[in-house]
Every structure is written in structure tokens, then in C-alpha cells.
N, C-alpha and C positions, 0 to 999 in steps of 0.2 A: 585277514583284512577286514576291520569294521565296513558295513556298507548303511545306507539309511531305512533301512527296515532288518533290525537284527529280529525279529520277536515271529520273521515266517521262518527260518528252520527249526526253530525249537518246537515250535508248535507242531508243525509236521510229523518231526520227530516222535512229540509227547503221543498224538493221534496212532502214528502206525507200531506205537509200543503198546498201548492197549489194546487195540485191534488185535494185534500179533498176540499177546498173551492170552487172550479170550478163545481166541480161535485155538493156540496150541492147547488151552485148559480143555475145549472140549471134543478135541480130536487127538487126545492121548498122545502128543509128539514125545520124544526124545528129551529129558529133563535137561541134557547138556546141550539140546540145540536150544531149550529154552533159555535155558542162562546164559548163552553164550550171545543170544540173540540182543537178551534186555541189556548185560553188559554192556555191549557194542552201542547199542542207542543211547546209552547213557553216558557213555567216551563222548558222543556226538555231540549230546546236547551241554555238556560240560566244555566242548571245543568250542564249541559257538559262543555261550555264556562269556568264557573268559575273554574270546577274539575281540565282542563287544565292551571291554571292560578300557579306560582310560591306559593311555601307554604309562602312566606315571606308576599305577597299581600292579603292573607287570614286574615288578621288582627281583623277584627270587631265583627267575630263570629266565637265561633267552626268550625270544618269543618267534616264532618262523616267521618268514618273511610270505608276503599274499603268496606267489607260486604256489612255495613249498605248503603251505598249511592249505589251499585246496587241492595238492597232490594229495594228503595226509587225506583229506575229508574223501576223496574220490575211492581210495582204496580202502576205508570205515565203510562206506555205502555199499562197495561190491562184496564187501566180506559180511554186512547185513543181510543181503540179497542172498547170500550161501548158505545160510545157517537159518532162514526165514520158512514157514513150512506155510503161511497162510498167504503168501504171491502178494501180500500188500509193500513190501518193500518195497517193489520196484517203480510204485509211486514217487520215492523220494529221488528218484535220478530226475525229475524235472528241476532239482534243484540245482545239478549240475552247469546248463546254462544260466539259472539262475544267478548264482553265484561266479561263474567265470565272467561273466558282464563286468563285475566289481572289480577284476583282475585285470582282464585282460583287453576288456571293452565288446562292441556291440556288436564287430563280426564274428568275432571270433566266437561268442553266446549264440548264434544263429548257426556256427559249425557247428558246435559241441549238441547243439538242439536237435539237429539234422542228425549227430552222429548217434543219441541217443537211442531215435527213433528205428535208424538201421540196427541196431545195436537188440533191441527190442526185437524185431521183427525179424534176425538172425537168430536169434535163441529157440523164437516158437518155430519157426522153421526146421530148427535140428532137433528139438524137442517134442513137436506138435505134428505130426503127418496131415497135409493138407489142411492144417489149421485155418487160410484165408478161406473157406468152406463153411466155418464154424462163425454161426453170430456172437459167441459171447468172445470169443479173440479179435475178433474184427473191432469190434464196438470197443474192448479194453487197448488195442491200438487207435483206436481213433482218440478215447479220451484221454491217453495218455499224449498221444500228439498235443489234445489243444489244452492241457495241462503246461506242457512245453511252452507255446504261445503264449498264454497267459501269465504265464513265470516269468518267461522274459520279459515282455511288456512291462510287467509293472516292475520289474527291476530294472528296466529304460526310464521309466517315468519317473521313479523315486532318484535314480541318478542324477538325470537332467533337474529337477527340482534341488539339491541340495547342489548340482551347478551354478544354477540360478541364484540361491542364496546367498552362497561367496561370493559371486560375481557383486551382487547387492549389497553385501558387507563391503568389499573393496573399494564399491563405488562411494558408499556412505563417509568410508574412512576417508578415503580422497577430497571429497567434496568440505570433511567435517578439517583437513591443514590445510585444505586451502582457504576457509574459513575464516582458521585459525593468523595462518598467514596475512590478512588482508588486514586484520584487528591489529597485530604487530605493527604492519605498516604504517595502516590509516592512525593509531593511535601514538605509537611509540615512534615513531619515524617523525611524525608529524611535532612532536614535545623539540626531540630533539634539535632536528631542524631551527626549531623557536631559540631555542639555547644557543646557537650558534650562532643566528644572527642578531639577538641581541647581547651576547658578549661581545661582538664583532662592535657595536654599538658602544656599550661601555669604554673598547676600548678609543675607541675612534674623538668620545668627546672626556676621555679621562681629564685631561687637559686643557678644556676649554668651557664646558659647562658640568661641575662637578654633580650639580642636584643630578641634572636626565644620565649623567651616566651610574649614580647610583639604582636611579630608575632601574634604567636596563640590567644593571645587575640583580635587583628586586623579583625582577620580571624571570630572569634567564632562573632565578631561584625558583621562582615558582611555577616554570614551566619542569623542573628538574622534579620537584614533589609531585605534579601533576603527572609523570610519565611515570616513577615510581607506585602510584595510588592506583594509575590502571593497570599496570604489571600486576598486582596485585587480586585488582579486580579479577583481572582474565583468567587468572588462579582460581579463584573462588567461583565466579560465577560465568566463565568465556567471555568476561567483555561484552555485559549487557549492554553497558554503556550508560548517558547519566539519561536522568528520569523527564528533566525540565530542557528539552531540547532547546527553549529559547533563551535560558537565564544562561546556558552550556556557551551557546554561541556571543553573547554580550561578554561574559566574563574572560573567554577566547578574545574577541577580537579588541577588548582594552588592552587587556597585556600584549598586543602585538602592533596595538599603536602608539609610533613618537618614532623618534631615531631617525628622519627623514622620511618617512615613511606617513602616509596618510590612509589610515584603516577606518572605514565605517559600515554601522551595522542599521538598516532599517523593516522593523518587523512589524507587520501589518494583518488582520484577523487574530483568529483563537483555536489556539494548538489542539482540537480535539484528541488526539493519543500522540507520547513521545515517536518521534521518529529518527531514531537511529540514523538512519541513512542519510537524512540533513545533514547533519553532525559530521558525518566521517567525510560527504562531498567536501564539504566546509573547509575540514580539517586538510583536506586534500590539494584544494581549489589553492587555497592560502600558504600553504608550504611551499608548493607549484609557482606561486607567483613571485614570494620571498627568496628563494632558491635561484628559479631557474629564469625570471623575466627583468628582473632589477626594477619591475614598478615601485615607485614612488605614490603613487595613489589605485586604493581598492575597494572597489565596493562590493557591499555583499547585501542582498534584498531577500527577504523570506516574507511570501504572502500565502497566508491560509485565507481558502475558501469553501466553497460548499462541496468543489468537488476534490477536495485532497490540500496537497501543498507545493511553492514554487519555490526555484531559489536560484536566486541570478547572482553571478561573482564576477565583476567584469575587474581589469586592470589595463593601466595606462604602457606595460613592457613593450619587450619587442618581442612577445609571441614565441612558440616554439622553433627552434632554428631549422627545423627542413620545413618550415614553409613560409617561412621570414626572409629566408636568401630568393625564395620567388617571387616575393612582393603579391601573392596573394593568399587568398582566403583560404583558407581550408574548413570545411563542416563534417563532422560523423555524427551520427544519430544512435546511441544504443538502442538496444530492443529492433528495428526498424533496417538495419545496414549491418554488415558483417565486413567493410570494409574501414581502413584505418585512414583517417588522415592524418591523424597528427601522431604525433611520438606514442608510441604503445607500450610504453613502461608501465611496471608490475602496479603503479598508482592509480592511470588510467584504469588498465586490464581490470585492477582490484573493484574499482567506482563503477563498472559497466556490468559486472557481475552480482556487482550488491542492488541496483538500479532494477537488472532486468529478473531479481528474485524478486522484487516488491511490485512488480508489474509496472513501472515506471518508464519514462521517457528520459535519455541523456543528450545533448547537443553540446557542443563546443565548438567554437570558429575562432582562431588565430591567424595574425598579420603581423607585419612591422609595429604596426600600431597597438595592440595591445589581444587582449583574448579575452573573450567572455562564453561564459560556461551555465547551461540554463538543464535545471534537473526539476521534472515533475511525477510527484509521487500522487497516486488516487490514495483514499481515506481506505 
């Protein structure tokens, strides 16, 4: 099983194989316990190597599954430790909960650590008469203990960190469709919509004022190129959106004025940088009132000033229907209230999330009488 630090077994490995060979070169050991020894570390360091290599480059043969290939590594280590003549082997058992951390998790690393330890301190006992007597056993139990400790740890700590990471990657992806989602809506939802209601238009004066209903056909055309242009955009560049937030909104709200319908636009100061989020309220605010309130007259007002920008969209409807059957007001504040008054469809949801990324304020109050919707952005 790869874990996020492949580069401490090898290295361990690399250490108690020179160690081990130095010491058998100059204490005459048995050539076959030498070879047998380097072998075995070199299985080891070859296991590890490939464990951390991508699943894709595993191609030629099975691969064990995390258990079975720290079973594999556990019975490499104790057949190291057999055939080892300079006692540095039994360094590399801290690698044991090291690595069952990555398998099996973090109690189970704190058993195998514990088990070690007795594991250790069974051997010098059958091996070692009154060894706890002896300073230099005592002291290589103790440092192998906090060998243990430290193994674990930082293989807790490297785990929880690359926890963390994916958790951040998920959250980013998430964050990055719903994003994406909102740009759909606010743009392509918003064309549409346009299309429909001035088709609806067309057909309404097909026969009685030919000019305004080729209008609305003009219009429903070039709302139809406009929803095409930023699918387009969204492709290439996520729906930056356009550059001239002000010229964006004038050339908006002509094509969605006539057909009974009284649309006005009045824009007051100087746009020091595009702001997106005007735009898509706008786009929103406007759909919302063509759709869903049947006004007949809509104002839309954008004042830049020293400290940021406004944008007021009022209409003359009958407001959203759960709080138009009460005959009163309803208010929410984004940023400010986390509760809903009015309808919390995915447009709303959308504008309160784009608002409270730009550190902005959103208000909307709906009645019988109509809705108006007021959004301020700081610079």
C-alpha cells in the first residue's frame, strides 16, 4: 500500500545494509549469512520501491493487496533479523507500526508498537540472562521504544496531512460545480428565459403590430446567439464574463424592452473595475421578474461610488407567492441572516453565494405589490 512518505523505508533499509556489511566485513561473519542478508534488504528495498510506484505501471503481474504485502514485509524483516550478525536489524521493526498505520490505522499501529516492544524484550530475556542489569540493553530497549513513538507519529501526522489534502481537493471541486452551476444558471438560464418570453411576444402581436413582433423575434435571435457566445465562453475561459459591466447591462435591458413590458436602465458614477456580480444579480433579478412576477414595469439603478457599487431592481409584480398570499413583506439580508424569506430557489441560493464571496450585502423584500431587490458590492 503506497503511504505519504515512501522515501523512510528505503532509506532505513539503505542504512542497516551498510552498517550490516561493514560490521560482517570486519568481524569475519559467514559469507552466506552475508549474502543472504544483503539479498533480503534488497527484496525489501525493491518491495517498497515498486509499492510506491503508480497502479497504472503495475502492469505485468498482480499486485498484493495492503494486508497481504505487509504480511510479505513482516516475514522479509524477521528473516533479516535471522541472518543479521551486527543486531542493527532489529532497528527496522519500528517500521512495523510504522507501516500498519497505512493499513490498518492508528490503534492498531499503537498494538503492533507495544507488540514490538515485548517482542524485543522477550528475545533479550531468553537470550540475555539478567539483561535488565545491563546498561547497554536497557538503553537499546529504551531507544528502540522511542524509535517506535516516533515512527508512529510521524506516520499519524503524514496520514492526517494527506487526509487533509483530499478533504481540500473535494472541497475545492465542490465549491469549483457549484461555481460552475451558478454561471449555467445566472447566464444561460437567464438568455433562455429572454427567448421565451419574447417569442411569446412575437407571437402575441404577430397579427396586429407586424414591426414589434419582428422586434421580438430580432431580440429572442439575439438572445439565442448571446446564450450560445457564453456557453462558449464558459468553455474557454469559466465564464469570466463581459469586461464592460455597464455597456453588458444597457445592451441587456434594450433587448428585453417592449412587448408590454417597460424595462429601464439608469447608471450613475464610474465603474472603477468590471464587476461580474452586478451582471449575473441583474441577469437574475430580470428573469425573476419576467418569469415569475408578470410586471409590466422594471427598474434597474447601478450607482458607483467611492465606496464600491449599488444596484436596485425594483418591479411593479405580485411578488413571490408564499408571501404575496400573506399580504406582507418579507426581507432577507445575505451575508447578515441565514434565514429565508422568500423562495430559495437555486437563483436566489446562486446570487447569495456570489454576493457573500465578494463580501457584499443582498436585501430583497417582496409583497402583492411588487419586489425590490438591493445588492452592494465594496471596491
Amino acid at each position: 500500500m503506497s503511504h505519504p512518505v515512501p522515501w523512510v523505508p528505503p532509506i532505513l533499509y539503505g542504512v542497516v545494509l551498510v552498517g550490516g556489511l561493514y560490521y560482517a566485513s570486519i568481524s569475519h561473519a559467514p559469507i552466506h549469512r552475508i549474502a543472504a542478508f544483503a539479498a533480503l534488504l534488497i527484496i525489501l528495498i525493491g518491495l517498497d520501491s515498486a509499492a510506491g510506484r503508480p497502479r497504472a505501471a503495475r502492469i505485468r503481474l498482480p499486485w498484493p493487496s495492503g494486508p497481504t504485502l505487509f504480511a510479505a514485509r513482516i516475514v522479509l524483516l524477521g528473516a533479516v533479523a535471522a541472518v543479521d550478525v551486527s543486531g542493527l536489524a532489529r532497528i527496522l521493526f519500528v517500521l512495523v507500526p510504522f507501516l500498519g498505520l497505512f493499513v490498518f490505522g492508528i490503534r492498531a499501529a499503537v498494538a503492533l508498537g507495544v507488540g514490538c516492544v515485548l517482542v524485543l524484550a522477550s528475545v533479550f530475556t531468553v537470550s540475555v540472562p539478567s539483561w535488565w542489569y545491563r546498561e547497554d540493553y536497557i538503553t537499546d530497549l529504551l531507544m528502540f521504544t522511542l524509535g517506535i513513538a516516533l515512527a508512529t507519529s510521524m506516520a499519524a501526522v503524514a496520514l492526517q496531512e494527506r487526509q487533509a489534502r483530499e478533504r481540500v481537493a473535494d472541497l475545492s471541486a465542490e465549491r469549483e460545480r457549484n461555481r460552475m452551476a451558478r454561471e449555467i444558471h445566472d447566464s444561460l438560464g437567464h438568455h433562455l428565459t429572454a427567448v421565451g418570453v419574447q417569442l411569446e411576444t412575437a407571437e402575441a402581436f404577430a397579427g396586429i403590430d407586424a414591426e414589434r413582433s419582428a422586434r421580438a423575434v430580432a431580440g429572442a435571435r439575439w438572445s439565442a446567439t448571446q446564450a450560445l457566445e457564453e456557453v462558449r465562453t464558459s468553455i474557454r475561459a469559466l465564464g469570466e464574463g463581459p469586461t464592460d459591466v455597464g455597456g453588458a447591462l444597457a445592451d441587456l435591458v434594450q433587448r428585453l424592452d417592449g412587448g408590454g413590458r417597460k424595462v429601464t436602465l439608469t447608471v450613475t458614477g464610474v465603474e472603477r473595475r468590471p464587476m461580474l456580480v452586478l451582471y449575473r444579480v441583474a441577469q437574475e433579478g430580470l428573469a425573476n421578474a419576467l418569469r415569475h412576477s408578470e410586471a409590466t414595469e422594471i427598474e434597474l439603478v447601478v450607482t458607483y461610488d467611492e465606496r464600491g457599487a449599488r444596484l436596485r431592481l425594483s418591479d411593479n409584480g405580485h411578488g413571490f407567492a408564499d408571501t404575496a398570499e400573506a399580504g406582507k413583506p418579507a426581507v432577507t439580508a445575505v451575508g447578515t441572516t441565514t434565514g429565508d424569506g422568500v423562495s430559495s430557489g437555486f437563483g436566489l441560493r446562486g446570487l447569495r453565494e456570489r454576493v457573500r464571496l465578494a463580501d457584499g450585502t443582498f436585501e430583497i423584500a417582496t409583497s402583492r405589490t411588487g419586489t425590490v431587490l438591493e445588492v452592494v458590492i465594496p471596491w
